[in-house]
C-alpha positions, 0 to 999 in steps of 0.5 A: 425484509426492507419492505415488511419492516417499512410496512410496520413501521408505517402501519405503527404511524411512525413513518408517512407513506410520503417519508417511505418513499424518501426513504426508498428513494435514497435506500436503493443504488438506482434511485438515489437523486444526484443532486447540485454538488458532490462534495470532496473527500475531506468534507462533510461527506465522511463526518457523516459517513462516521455517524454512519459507521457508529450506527453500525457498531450500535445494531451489530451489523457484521463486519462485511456489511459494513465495508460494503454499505460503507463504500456505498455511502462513501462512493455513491451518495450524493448531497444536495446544495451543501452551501445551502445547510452551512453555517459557516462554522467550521468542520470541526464543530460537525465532530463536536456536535456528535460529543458525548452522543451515546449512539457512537460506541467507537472505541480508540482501537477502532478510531485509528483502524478507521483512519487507516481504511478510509484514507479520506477521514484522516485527510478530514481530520487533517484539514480541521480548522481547529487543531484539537482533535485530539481532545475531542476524539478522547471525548467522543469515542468512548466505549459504550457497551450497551446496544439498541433494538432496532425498532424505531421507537425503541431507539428514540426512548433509549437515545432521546438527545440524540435529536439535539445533538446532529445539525439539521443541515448536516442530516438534510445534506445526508439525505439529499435534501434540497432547501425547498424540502426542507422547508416542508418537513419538520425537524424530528421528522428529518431526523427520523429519516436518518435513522431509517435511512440507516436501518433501511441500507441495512436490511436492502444490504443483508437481502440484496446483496448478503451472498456477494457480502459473505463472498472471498472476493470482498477482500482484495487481492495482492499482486507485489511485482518486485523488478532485479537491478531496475535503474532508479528511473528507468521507466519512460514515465520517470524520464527514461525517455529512450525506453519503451515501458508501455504497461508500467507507465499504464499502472502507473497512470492507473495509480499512485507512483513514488518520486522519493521511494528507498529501498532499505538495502542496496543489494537483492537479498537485504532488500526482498528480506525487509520487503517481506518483513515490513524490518531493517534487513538486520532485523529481519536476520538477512543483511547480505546476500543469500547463498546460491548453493543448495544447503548453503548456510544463511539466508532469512531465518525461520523465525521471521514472519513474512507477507506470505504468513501475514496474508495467510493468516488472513485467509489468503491463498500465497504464492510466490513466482520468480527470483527467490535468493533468500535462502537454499535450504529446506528452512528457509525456502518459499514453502516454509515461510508462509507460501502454498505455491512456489515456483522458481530458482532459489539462488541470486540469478539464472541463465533464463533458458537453461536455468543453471546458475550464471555466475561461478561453477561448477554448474548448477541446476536451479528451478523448483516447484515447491521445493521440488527440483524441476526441469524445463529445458530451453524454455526462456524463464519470464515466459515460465513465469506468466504461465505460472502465475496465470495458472494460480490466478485461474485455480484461485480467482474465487478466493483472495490471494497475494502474489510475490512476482519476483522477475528476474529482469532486467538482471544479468544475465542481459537477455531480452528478446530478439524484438527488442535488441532489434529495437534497440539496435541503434542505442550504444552499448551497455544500453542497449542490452539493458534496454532490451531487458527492461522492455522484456520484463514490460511486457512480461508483466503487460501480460500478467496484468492482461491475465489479471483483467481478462479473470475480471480480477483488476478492480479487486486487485492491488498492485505494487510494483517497484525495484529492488535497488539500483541498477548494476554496474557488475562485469556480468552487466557490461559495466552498466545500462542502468539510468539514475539520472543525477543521482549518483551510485548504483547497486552496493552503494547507499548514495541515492543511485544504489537505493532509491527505487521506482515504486507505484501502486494500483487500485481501482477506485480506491486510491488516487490515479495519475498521481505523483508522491514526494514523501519519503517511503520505503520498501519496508512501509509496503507489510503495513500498508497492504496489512492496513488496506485487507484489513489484517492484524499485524503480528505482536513483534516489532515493524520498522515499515510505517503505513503509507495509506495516509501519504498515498492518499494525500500530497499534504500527508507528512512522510511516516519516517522522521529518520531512517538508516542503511548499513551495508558492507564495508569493512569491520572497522570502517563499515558502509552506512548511512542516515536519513533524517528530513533532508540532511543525509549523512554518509559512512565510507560510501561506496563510489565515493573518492577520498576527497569526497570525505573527511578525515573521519570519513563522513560526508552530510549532505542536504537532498533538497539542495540537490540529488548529486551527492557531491558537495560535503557539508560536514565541516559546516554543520558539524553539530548535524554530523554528530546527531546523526553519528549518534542516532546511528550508534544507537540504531545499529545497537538496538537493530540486531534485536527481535 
């Protein structure tokens, strides 16, 4: 197709044979001349990309088609000695060069989803020497309804000023012109080059490329491994250095980890419900733990919309493999909230080979495939878990999928593999069985990911891993094991050793490697960031998760949250919460805390920046901050219950 209309266009005279090859030589991935510099995100590289994406709206080019020349452009162009076109005008004045130009129809809608899927505009965004943006986007990005044909000539009767409006040496730089060719070809002729470049990626995209365009796998997939009663940093990679974790420090040197990661509930039930709700657990209607019991009352209601049904309404297949303790009747299991495939126990733990609950009787059987009880005697439960997952990567490789890996590890009861107590041998006790338990589950999910990357999966696969609370302290554990390093508590606790959780997130070629994040985040903030990266709406209710594409993007990206609040147990009249709000933490009635630990109204304020301990109560010296969080909780804890 790119040929025949190549050859109209230079039978009609509007385009040099000499121009057609400059044209085919940027059009076609083989031939595209790397030159000098390849400029950074946050340049001019994604300005132009923008001109692009507008030219798309323009001509109606589908979605798909979109993305992919799109990533092309993005991850593939190279420009020519840039310093060489720069005026020395600031980035800003490339935006403003575009204003008013009726070839960008980008509607404000369509602006912040684009900020949301290509996280290095917004970085460009950020880093504008002018700080008017907001003037000039209410400006630019109007809603232009008319379109243009695609012939060149028609283009240039209909948008004539166009030509006036985008600096040549921002175009030159678009096509990978050096200075010396630009100095033998004339300015109209360069930026007819723009707009044939454009129109030829088009037509070399819908020939090419059209099957794998149209194809599922240009949605990526969805992998959320979610780890049980996981130390804050018990990782070899966040400092547990007696620990053997191979294959999450690998994901996590394959991606972006969290050094300030929280999970919105110090406990299993809370904290699975507000990941899979993107809400407060209170708003998700699951405040405490679940019941272990067939038929038991509680547990997530209904009505809540998960992850799963997000991705289902996607077009997404779901499944959910491991722990599930968010509900034990038929309302309120996997199968009814939103996921095709479900395997595992329903209650809050299992003895992993026999899998009866393991905590009070009388005994209880509790292993499930999709709401059918199942049994698999003898069989140790991780290992269960990777056949089943592999199963379902196999049956639906073709289409998109999410995945909810639930491991129960390292989780009481503490049964790691004989090859890692004998590793193990020589730590003291309770460590060394919880350390046995965490390389356990390591290597459990080394294999699922190996099963991800043998399918050829691992470059359109998304990867979240985290905890979800701290480690426990329960008799069931031996009292312990767990490392928070000088964070004080543990699981039940809202003191930083009983929330903060390790957290990463993987995908090639897509976010950055081997970095480190030290924004505030959450659990939570999980549903609307893998709705923002697979492009999915989300639902007409309210979300308290924020997005993190920004933060994950850029070191420099403020923390989505300017507070954020816990509320667990305690009793009526003197319950256990917390609020956060930038560095000042303010607790109520903590658990682990001592009397002198609290005033008279037990509060303690303090400042994380000035260390994790949580140990020196700065309330009575700032008692104008104690009651401003006081009162930002009263009115959460009012507003929370609500849907």
């Amino acid at each position: 197709m790119f040929e025949s209309f190549a050859k109209y266009l230079v039978d009609k005279g509007s385009l040099s044979p000499t121009e057609l090859e400059l044209v085919r030589s940027v059009s076609v991935p083989k031939r595209v001349r790397k030159s000098q510099y390849w400029l950074e995100e946050g340049t001019l590289s994604n300005a132009i990309g923008f001109v692009v994406k507008g030219c798309f709206r323009q001509f109606r080019v589908g979605q798909d088609q979109q993305e992919h020349i799109m990533r092309f452009a993005i991850e593939n162009w190279w420009i020519a000695d840039f310093t060489s076109f720069d005026t020395g005008k600031p980035a800003s004045s490339y935006i403003e060069a575009l204003e008013d130009s009726e070839l960008l129809v980008i509607t404000k809608e369509n602006f912040n989803h684009l900020i949301d899927t290509i996280p290095s505009f917004k970085v460009m965004i950020d880093n504008l020497e002018t700080r008017n943006f907001e003037a000039h986007q209410n400006r630019i990005f109007s809603n232009i309804s008319e379109t243009a044909d695609m012939r060149y000539d028609n283009f240039v009767k209909k948008y004539p000023t166009l030509y006036n409006r985008i600096p040549l040496y921002m175009i030159a730089s678009f096509l990978g012109l050096t200075r010396e060719t630009l100095s033998r070809v004339r300015k109209q002729n360069v930026k007819k080059l723009l707009i044939l470049t454009i129109l030829s990626l088009i037509f070399w995209s819908a020939s090419v490329h059209a099957q794998q365009i149209r194809s599922a796998k240009g949605k990526p997939n969805v992998i959320v491994i979610y780890s049980d009663d996981q130390g804050s940093l018990d990782m070899n990679i966040y400092g547990a250095k007696d620990l053997s974790t191979p294959n999450l420090d690998r994901l996590a040197r394959n991606g972006t980890r969290f050094s300030n990661f929280h999970s919105a509930s110090p406990v299993c039930s809370p904290s699975r419900a507000s990941l899979l709700t993107g809400r407060y657990p209170q708003r998700a209607g699951l405040d405490n733990n679940a019941p272990s019991s067939l038929g038991g009352e509680g547990g997530m209601p209904g009505s809540q919309f998960t992850m799963a049904e997000l991705f289902k309404s996607g077009g997404y297949k779901t499944a959910h493999i491991g722990k599930w303790h968010m509900g034990y009747s038929p309302e309120t299991m996997p199968n009814q909230q939103g996921f095709d495939y479900s395997f595992g126990f329903m209650g809050g733990c299992i003895d992993s080979y026999s899998h009866f609950f393991y905590w009070a009787g009388p005994n209880r059987h509790d292993l499930w495939r999709n709401g059918t009880e199942i049994w698999e005697d003898g069989k140790y439960f991780p290992n269960l878990m990777v056949d089943e997952a592999g199963k379902f990567l196999e049956d639906n490789q073709s289409s998109p999928f999410f995945m909810y890996f639930a491991i129960n590890m390292p989780h009481y009861p503490l049964q790691g593999e004989q090859k890692w107590r004998d590793y193990y041998k020589d730590l003291p006790a309770p460590r060394r069985m919880y350390a046995a338990a965490v390389s356990t589950m390591d290597e459990k999910i080394g294999l699922l990911l190996k099963k991800v990357d043998e399918l050829g999966l691992t470059d359109n696969t998304i990867i979240v891993f985290q905890a979800d609370q701290g480690h426990s302290t329960e008799e069931r554990t031996f009292g312990g094991g767990g490392y928070a390093g000088s964070n004080r508590g543990s699981k039940f606790s809202v003191f930083e050793g009983g929330i903060l959780a390790p957290a990463i997130i993987s995908w090639p070629g897509h976010i950055p490697v081997n970095t480190v994040r030290d924004q505030f985040s959450t659990n939570i903030d999980w549903f609307p960031t893998l709705a923002a990266y697979c492009q999915l709406t989300l639902p007409q209710r309210k979300i308290d998760g924020k997005s993190l594409v920004q933060v994950i993007a850029s070191p420099k990206a403020k923390s989505p949250h300017e507070d954020f609040f816990w509320q667990f147990e305690g009793a009526k009249g003197n319950p256990q919460w917390a609020v956060r709000e930038g560095d000042w933490k303010l607790l109520h009635s903590p658990r682990e805390s001592k009397p002198a630990d609290l005033d008279k109204d037990n509060f303690m304020l303090v400042n994380i920046k000035n260390g994790s301990t949580e140990t020196r109560n700065e309330a009575a010296e700032h008692p104008d901050v104690v009651k401003r969080l006081q009162e930002k909780y009263q009115n959460w804890i009012r507003e929370v219950f609500t849907q």
